[in-house]
N, C-alpha and C positions, 0 to 999 in steps of 0.2 A: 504494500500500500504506500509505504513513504518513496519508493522508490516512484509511482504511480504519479504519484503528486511531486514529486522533485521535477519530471520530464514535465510535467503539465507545466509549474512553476517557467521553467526553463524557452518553453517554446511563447507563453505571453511575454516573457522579456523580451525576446527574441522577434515577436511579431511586432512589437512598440517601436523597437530600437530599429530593426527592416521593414516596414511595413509592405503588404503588396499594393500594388500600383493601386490607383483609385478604378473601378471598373466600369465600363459602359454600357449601354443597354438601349433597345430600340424603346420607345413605346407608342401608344396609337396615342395619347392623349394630346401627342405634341402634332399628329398629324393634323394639317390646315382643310379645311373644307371649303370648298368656293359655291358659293350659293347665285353668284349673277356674274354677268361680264357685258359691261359697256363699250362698243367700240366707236371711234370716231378719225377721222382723217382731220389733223391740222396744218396751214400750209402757213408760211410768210407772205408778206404782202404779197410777193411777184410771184407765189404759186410757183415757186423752183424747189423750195424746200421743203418737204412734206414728209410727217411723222405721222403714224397710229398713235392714237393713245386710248389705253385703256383700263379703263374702270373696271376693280373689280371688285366683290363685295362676299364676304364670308367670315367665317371662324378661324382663329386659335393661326393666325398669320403672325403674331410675335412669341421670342420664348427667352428664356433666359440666354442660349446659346448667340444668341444675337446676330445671325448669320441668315439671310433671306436670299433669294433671287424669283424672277420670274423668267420663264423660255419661254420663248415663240419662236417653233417654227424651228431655225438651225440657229439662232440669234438669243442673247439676254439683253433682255429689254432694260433700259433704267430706270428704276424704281425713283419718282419723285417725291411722293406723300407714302407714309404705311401708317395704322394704328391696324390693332390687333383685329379689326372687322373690314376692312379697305385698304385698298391700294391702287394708285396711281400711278401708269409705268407708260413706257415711251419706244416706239421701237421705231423701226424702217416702213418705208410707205408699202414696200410690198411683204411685210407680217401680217396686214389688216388681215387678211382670210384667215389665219392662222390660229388655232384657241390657245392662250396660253395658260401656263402652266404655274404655278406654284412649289416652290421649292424651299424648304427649310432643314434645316438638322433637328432630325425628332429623335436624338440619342441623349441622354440625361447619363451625367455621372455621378454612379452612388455614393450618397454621402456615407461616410468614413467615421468609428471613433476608434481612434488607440489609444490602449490606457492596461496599467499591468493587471489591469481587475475584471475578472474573466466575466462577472458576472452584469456590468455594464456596460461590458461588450459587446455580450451577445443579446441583450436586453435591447441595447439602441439596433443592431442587426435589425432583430425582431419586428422593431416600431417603423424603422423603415420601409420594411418588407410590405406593413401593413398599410403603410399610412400611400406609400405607391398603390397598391391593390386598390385600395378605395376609392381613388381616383376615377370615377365613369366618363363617358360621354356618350349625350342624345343622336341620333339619327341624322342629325341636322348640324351636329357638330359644338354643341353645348359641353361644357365639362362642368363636372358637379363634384361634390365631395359628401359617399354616400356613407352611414353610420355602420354598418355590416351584414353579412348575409339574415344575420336574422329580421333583420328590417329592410329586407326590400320587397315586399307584397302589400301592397303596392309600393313601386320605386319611392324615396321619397329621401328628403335632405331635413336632418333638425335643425336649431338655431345655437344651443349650446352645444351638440356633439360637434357643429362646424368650429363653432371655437377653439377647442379645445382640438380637436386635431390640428387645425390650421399652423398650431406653432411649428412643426416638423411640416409641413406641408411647404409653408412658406421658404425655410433654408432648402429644398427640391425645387420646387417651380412656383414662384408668387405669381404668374398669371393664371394658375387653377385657382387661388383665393379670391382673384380681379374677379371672374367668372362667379365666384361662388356668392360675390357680394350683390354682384345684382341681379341673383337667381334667386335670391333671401330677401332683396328687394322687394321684387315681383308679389309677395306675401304679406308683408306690411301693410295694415286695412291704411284705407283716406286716415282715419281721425290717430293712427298712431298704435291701435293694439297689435300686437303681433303673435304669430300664433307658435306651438313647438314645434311645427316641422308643416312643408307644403311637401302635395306630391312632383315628381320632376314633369310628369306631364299633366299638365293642369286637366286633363279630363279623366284624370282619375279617381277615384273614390276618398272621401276624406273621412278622417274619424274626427266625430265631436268632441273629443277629450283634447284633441291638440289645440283647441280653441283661448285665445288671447290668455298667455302663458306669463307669468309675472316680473321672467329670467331672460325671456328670449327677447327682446325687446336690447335692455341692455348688454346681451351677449353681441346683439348686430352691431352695437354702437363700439363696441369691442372688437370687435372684429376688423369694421375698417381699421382705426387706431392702428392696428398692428400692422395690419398690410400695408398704411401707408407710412411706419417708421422704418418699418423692415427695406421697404422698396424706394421711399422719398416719391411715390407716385402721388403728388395731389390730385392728380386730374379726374381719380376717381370721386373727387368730391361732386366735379359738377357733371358726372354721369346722367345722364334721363333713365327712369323708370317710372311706368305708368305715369307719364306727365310731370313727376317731380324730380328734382335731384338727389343724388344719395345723401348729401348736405340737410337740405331740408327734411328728410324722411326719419333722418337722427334727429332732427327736432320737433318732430312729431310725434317721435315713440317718447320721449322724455318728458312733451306735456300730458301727453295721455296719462302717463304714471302719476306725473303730478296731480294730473284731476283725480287719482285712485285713494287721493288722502283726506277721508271724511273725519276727523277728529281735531284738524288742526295741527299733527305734530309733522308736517310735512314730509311724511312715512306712504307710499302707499300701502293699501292693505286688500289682502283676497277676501273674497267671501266668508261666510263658514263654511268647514269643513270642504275648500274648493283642494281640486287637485292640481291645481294650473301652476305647476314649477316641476323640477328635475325630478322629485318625489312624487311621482303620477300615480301608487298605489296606497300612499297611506295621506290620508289629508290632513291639512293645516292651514288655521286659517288665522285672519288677521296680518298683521306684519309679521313677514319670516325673516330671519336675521339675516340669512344667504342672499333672500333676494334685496335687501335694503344696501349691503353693501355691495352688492354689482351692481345697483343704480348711483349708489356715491362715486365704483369706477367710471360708470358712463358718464356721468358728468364731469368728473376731473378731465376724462379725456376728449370731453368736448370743449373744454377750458379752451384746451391747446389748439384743436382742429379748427375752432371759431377767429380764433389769432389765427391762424396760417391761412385759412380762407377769406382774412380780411375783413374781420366780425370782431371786432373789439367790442363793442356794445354788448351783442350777445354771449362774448366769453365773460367779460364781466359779470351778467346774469344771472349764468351756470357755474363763476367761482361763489357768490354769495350765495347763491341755494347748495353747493356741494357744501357749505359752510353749515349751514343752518341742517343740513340732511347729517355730517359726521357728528355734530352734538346731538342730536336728540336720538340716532342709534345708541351710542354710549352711554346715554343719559336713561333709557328705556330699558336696553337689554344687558348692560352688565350686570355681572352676579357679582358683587362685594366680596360676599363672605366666600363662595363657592372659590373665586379664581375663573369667571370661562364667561361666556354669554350664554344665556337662554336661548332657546330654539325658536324660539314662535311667541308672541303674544296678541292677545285678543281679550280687549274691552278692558286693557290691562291688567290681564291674569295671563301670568305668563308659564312658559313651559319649560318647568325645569329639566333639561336633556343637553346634555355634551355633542355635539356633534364632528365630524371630520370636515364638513366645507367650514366652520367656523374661523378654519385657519384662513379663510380668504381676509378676515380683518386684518390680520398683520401683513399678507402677501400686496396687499392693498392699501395699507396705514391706515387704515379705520383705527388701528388700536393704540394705545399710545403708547413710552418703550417700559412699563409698570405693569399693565396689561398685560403688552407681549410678554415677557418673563413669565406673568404666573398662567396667560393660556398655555403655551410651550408646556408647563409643567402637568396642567389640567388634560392636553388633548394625550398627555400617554395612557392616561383611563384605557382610551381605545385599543392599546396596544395591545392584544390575548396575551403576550409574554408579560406582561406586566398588570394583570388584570386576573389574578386568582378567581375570579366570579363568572369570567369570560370561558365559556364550557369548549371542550375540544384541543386545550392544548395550546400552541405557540402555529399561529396559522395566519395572522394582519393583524391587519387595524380594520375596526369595525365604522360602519359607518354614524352610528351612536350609538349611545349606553347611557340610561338603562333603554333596553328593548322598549318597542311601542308594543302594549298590549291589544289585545284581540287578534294578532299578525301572527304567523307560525315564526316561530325563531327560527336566526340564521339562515332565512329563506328571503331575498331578493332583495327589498330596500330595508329588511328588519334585522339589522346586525350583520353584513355582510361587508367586505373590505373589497370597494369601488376603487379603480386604477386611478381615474380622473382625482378624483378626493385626494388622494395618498401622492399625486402631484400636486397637488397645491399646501397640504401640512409639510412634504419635502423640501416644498419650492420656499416656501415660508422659513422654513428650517435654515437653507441654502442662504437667502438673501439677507438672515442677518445672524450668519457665522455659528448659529447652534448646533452644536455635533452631534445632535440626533437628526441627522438626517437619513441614516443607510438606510435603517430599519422604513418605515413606510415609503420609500424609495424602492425600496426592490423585496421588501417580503411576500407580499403577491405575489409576483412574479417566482422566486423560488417555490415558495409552495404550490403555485400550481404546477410547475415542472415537476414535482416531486411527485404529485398525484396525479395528473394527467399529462402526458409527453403527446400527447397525438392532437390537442388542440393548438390555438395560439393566441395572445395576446385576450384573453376573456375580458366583458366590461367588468365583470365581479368575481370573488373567489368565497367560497366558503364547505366548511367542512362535511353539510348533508346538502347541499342546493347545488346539482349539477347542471341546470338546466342554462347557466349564462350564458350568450351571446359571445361565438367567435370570432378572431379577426376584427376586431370593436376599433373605430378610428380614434377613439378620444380617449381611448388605453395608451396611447403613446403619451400624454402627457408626463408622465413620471420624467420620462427621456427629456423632454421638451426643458423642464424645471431644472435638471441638473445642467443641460447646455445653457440656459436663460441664466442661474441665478448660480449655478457652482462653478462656473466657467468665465461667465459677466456679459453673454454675448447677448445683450438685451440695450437692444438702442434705443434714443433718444428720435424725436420728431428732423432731430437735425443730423440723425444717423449716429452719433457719439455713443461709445462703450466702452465701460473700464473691465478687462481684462483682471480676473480675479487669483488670488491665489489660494483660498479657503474652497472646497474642502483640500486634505493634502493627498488626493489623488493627481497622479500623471494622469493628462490629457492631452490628445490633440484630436481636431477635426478637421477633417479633409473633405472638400469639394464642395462645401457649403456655399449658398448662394446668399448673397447681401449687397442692399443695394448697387443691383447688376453685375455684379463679378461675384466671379467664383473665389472662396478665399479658403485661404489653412489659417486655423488659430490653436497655441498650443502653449498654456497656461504654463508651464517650465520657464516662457523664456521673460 
């Protein structure tokens, strides 16, 4: 056995210190689709000089490799205007007859981590694998970013599984996110509600439970945010969808929330017992703590985006009401005595339960650095290794405790260790140096390897509920949190990143994409 493990030891050194080349691959996602072509003859005044040019109009014509042409004929045309749905090109008077052609590099290279730690190796491997896989496109040439095989009946896109994969999504290809932003669009009612998830062809069948969701709303407004620090792409602010811009459409889903606050403490709050947020099987009503602080992110980050869009007015706005929304979260739902926040309150009885998105407060500064410390301490509750009451043994982090009653334990949202969640307590971890980060960073993931080797990447793990969802796109967050917040590669609106040295893992990543290049970052140097 030690011998076993000395060669294992030996060959992760060995792969860090030589790594293999970074590797290539076709995929259809990057293939362009051409949906129309314009032709026309233009001449100079004296009709001696005479060009085709042609128009032409379709899908997925840009990509990170940044290499296009168009043929006609025996000839390449010069390309004078492109965005990612048109193109303007120029040939010889006798191409006019000619159809042209489309040509791009639809080869992606795989992003890369090396690091002597076997288990985060093969863990980001993993999310890659997956988070490429989910990748679709429509008929028409549409690309979507779909949740996983167990939810494609009817095909359909959520608004927080989009989040939440998009971080790894975006270091691969940020124009699948462009796509995905205004395919999440398209779903956003006139007045601002938005719902958990549209189908990708709108004449599909919808369930009414996806109906004006308390999360997704603020997950959209997150979502650009990222795409456009990640890429420095403004222009998707002043995109059209259904008549408005994606600008304006984040200002419609944040007044809608705001009209959701009947009591005054500028909270919005769900019905009773509604099920409209990520917890679709156990209900919760009034103000939920998770979703009050992903409205506080949506609005810091429309702070920013209202400044870059040339909205100082209305960033001002949105810093006063994020102002007046981080007080009365703290002021409503911390627990003093306990150390943690409350889950949920309603009519001001509140629900005393620990939960695992709670860490979005610190990941987010909701909390302040008194807080942080004693949640940090509070959220190892969750941990089964550390949680003597927690049945089964040393298996995650659960997703609250104590269990909600009436719900079978350890069966689906009642005490199971959620990937997504265990990236954001991580990420939290990560971003302000606390060394409890390994453990909900990758205990899921080991124990499901331990118990099941034939799936991949589950949304959830637990000891009798085998029933979760494989291949889950927004199970890569773990990975996502330790590139973002253990690494530092988390930019700013102006692209800026401080390169980190906490945790004291070796890293490097290869072939990552940021703003438009491909880049190696490797925390040693």
């Amino acid at each position: 056995m030690f011998i076993r493990m000395w060669r294992l030891w030996i060959f992760f050194v060995l792969f860090f210190v030589f790594p293999t080349p970074l590797k290539a691959e076709t995929v259809d996602f990057l293939q362009p689709k051409i949906l129309g072509i314009e032709k026309s003859i233009v001449c100079s005044d004296k009709q001696t000089d005479c060009h085709s040019v042609f128009l032409i109009s379709g899908k997925n014509f840009l990509n990170s490799n940044g290499t296009l042409g168009v043929r006609v004929g025996n000839e390449w045309a010069q390309v004078i205007r492109r965005t990612n749905s048109s193109l303007v090109a120029t040939a010889s008077k006798a191409a006019y007859e000619k159809t042209p052609i489309v040509s791009v590099d639809t080869t992606i290279m795989r992003l890369q981590l090396f690091s002597s730690d076997p288990v985060l190796v093969s863990l980001f491997e993993e999310s890659v694998d997956v988070a490429i896989d989910s990748i679709g496109v429509t008929s028409n040439g549409t690309r979507y970013l779909r949740a996983g095989p167990k939810y494609d009946s009817p095909e359909r896109v959520y608004y927080r599984d989009s989040y939440w994969a998009s971080g790894l999504v975006l270091m691969i290809e940020p124009y699948v996110i462009r796509d995905q932003i205004e395919l999440l669009a398209s779903g956003v009612e006139p007045n601002g509600s938005t719902p958990s998830a549209i189908t990708v062809n709108p004449q599909d069948t919808k369930i009414p439970l996806w109906v004006d969701h308390f999360d997704s709303g603020s997950y959209f407004v997150m979502l650009v945010y990222d795409y456009v620090r990640w890429t420095g792409d403004f222009s998707i602010l002043n995109e059209r969808v259904n008549g408005r811009t994606i600008f304006t459409t984040m200002e419609d889903i944040v007044s809608y929330l705001s009209d959701k606050d009947s009591n005054g403490n500028y909270l919005p709050e769900k019905s009773k017992n509604s099920l409209q947020d990520w917890l679709d099987n156990i209900p919760r009503s009034g103000e939920v703590f998770s979703n009050e602080v992903l409205y506080y992110r949506a609005l810091r980050n429309l702070v920013d985006l209202a400044n870059a869009f040339g909205e100082p007015q209305h960033a001002q706005s949105f810093h006063r009401q994020s102002l007046l929304v981080r007080y009365q979260i703290n002021k409503l739902f911390w627990n003093k005595k306990g150390g943690y926040y409350y889950e949920s309150c309603y009519r001001r009885v509140c629900e005393d339960r620990i939960t695992n998105e709670s860490a979005l407060a610190i990941l987010y500064d909701v909390a302040t650095p008194e807080q942080r410390d004693s949640l940090f301490k509070q959220l190892k509750t969750l941990e089964s290794v550390n949680n003597p009451d927690i049945a089964y043994g040393d298996w995650g982090v659960l997703n609250a405790w104590p269990l909600y009653k009436g719900f079978t334990p350890y069966h689906y949202q009642n005490g199971t260790d959620w990937a997504f969640l265990d990236g954001i307590n991580a990420g939290a971890r990560l971003k302000y140096a606390n060394n409890d980060w390994y453990y909900p960073l990758t205990r899921w993931w080991t124990y499901h390897k331990e118990t099941d080797s034939e799936t991949f990447l589950p949304e959830y793990v637990s000891p009798v509920d085998k029933q979760a969802g494989d291949q889950q796109a927004w199970s890569v967050n773990p990975m996502v949190s330790f590139v973002r917040y253990g690494m530092g590669i988390d930019p700013d609106l102006n692209g800026s990143y401080t390169v980190t040295s906490f945790p004291d893992v070796d890293a490097r990543i290869e072939g990552m994409v940021l703003r438009g290049k491909r880049v190696e970052i490797d925390t040693n140097r």
